[in-house]
N, C-alpha and C positions, 0 to 999 in steps of 0.2 A: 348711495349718498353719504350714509356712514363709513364709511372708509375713505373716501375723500375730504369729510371734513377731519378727521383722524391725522390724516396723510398732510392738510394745511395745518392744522397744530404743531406735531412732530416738525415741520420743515421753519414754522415760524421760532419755534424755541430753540431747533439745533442753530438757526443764522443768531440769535438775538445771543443764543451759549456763545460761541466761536468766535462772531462778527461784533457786535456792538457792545458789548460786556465789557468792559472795560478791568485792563488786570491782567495778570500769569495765571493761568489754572495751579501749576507750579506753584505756584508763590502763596498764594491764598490755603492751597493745601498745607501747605510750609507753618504760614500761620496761624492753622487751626490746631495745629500739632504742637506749637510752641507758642501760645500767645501772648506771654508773661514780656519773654523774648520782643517779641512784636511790637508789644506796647511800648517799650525802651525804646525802640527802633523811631517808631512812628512818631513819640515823642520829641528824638533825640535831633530829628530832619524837618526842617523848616518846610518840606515839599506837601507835609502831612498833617491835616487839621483832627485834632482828636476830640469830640465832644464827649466827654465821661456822663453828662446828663442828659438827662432830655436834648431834642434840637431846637432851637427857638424855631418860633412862628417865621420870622423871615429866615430863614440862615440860606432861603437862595439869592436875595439880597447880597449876604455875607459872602457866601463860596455859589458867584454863578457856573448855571453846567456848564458853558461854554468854557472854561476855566478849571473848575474840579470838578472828579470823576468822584462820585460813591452818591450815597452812604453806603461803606463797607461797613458788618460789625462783626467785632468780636467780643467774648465773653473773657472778661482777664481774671486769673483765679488771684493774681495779687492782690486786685482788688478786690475779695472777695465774693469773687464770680459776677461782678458786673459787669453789665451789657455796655460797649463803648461803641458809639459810631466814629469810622473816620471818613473823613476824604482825601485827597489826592491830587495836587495842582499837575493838570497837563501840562508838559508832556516831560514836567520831571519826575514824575512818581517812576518811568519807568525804569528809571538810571537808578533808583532809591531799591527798587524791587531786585533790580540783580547785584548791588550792595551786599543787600542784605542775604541773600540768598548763596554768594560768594563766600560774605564770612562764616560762617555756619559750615559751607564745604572746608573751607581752612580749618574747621575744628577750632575756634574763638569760642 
């Protein structure tokens, strides 16, 4: 019985990793490695909602799922290592992620 339920665990997290996760595995990587980078990024694209604070009480009022993908976060050392949530308006954030990940291969 313990190996089966092992066996639904592992298959529910690798679909929800892969499948419903929303995002580049690439890309995320990308911005844990540069997040200073990132946070310009994410600022600089209307596609990207950055909460630097807390989230308010509604903010799925504000950014519904249907609509934006996250909370992503990252830690920005600019700002002295604080925690920023973003989101991501479907289904432009995906054109913003290889943008981003474009300039950076250019060497920008």
């Amino acid at each position: 019985m313990i190996p089966f339920i092992i066996s639904v665990v592992v298959i529910a997290a690798t679909y929800w990793f892969f499948i419903l996760r929303p995002g580049r595995l690439d890309f995320w990587r990308f911005v844990a490695r540069h997040p200073d980078a990132a946070y310009d990024h994410f600022k600089a694209d209307n596609c990207w909602k950055v909460f630097e604070h807390d989230l308010p009480k509604n903010y799925r009022e504000i950014l519904p799922k249907s609509e934006w993908a996250g909370p992503f976060r990252i830690t920005v050392p600019k700002l002295g290592g604080q925690l920023v949530r973003v989101f991501g308006r479907r289904p432009d954030f995906s054109r913003s992620q290889d943008d981003f990940l474009s300039k950076f291969s250019r060497g920008a």
